[in-house]
C-alpha positions, -999 to +999 in steps of 0.1 A: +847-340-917+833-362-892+806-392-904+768-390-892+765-419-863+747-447-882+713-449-879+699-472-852+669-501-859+643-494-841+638-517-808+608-536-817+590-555-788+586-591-791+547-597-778+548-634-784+556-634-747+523-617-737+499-637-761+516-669-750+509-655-714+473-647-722+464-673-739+474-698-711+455-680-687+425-682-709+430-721-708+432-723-671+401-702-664+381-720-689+392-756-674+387-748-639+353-730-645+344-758-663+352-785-637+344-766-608+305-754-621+296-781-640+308-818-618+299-844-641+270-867-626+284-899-615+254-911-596+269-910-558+245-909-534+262-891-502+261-904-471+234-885-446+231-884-408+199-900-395+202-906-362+217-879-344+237-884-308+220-861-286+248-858-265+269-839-288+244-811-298+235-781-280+204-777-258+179-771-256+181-780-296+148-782-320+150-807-344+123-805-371+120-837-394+116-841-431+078-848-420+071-819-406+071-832-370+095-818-341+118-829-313+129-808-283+158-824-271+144-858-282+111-857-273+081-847-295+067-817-289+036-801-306+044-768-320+018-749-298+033-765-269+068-755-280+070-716-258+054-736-224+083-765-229+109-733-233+090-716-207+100-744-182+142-740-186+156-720-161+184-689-171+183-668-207+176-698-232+191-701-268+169-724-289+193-744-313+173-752-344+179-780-363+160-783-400+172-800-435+194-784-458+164-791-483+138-781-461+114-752-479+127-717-464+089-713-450+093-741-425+122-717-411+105-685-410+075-704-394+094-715-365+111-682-363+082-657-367+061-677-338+049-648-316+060-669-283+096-668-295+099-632-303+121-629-267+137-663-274+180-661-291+179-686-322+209-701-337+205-727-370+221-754-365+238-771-395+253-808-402+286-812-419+280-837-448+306-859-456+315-887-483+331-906-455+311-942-446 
């Protein structure tokens, strides 16, 4: 008579792998969310651009100030004044506007809904702010 093969144990997985795994990734998402979202205030004040070299922007460029006042291509302009000055450039005319980052978004959508500007291209022009002095 032949003997019954002996019975086999069971394979049992070994999920200390997969916790170990999960649980790390659980740390790294927590630390970099919380880094990332919430910087811890140190007080740095940024350096800002204020005076712009006109040479290196686009023209003709609108430059609205934090006082509401505006600059074609460095002059003043008044803003009824601002379609006659455009008026005056010869060829198809882009009108590069130039407004703070912390500007309210009303100022924009003035400037943009005027009715002697509905013809005129727009592009928004931005400033790259850096820590560098």
């Amino acid at each position: 008579m032949q003997a019954l093969p002996r019975a086999r144990k069971p394979i049992q997985l070994d999920v200390s792998l997969a916790i170990v795994n999960i649980v790390l990734l659980l740390i790294f998402f927590f630390l970099a969310t919380g880094q990332l979202l919430n910087p811890p205030a140190q007080g740095v004040d940024l350096a800002e651009t204020t005076e712009l070299p006109l040479d290196q922007l686009p023209s003709p460029i609108l430059v609205v100030g934090s006082g509401g006042n505006w600059e074609l291509d460095g002059e003043p302009v008044a803003p009824d004044l601002l379609g006659t000055r455009l008026a005056l450039i010869e060829g198809p005319v882009t009108l590069h506007i130039l407004i703070q980052g912390t500007a309210p978004a009303g100022s924009l959508l003035e400037i943009v809904n005027r009715p002697e500007l509905s013809d005129t291209h727009m592009r928004l022009v931005t400033l790259r702010v850096t820590g560098d002095t």
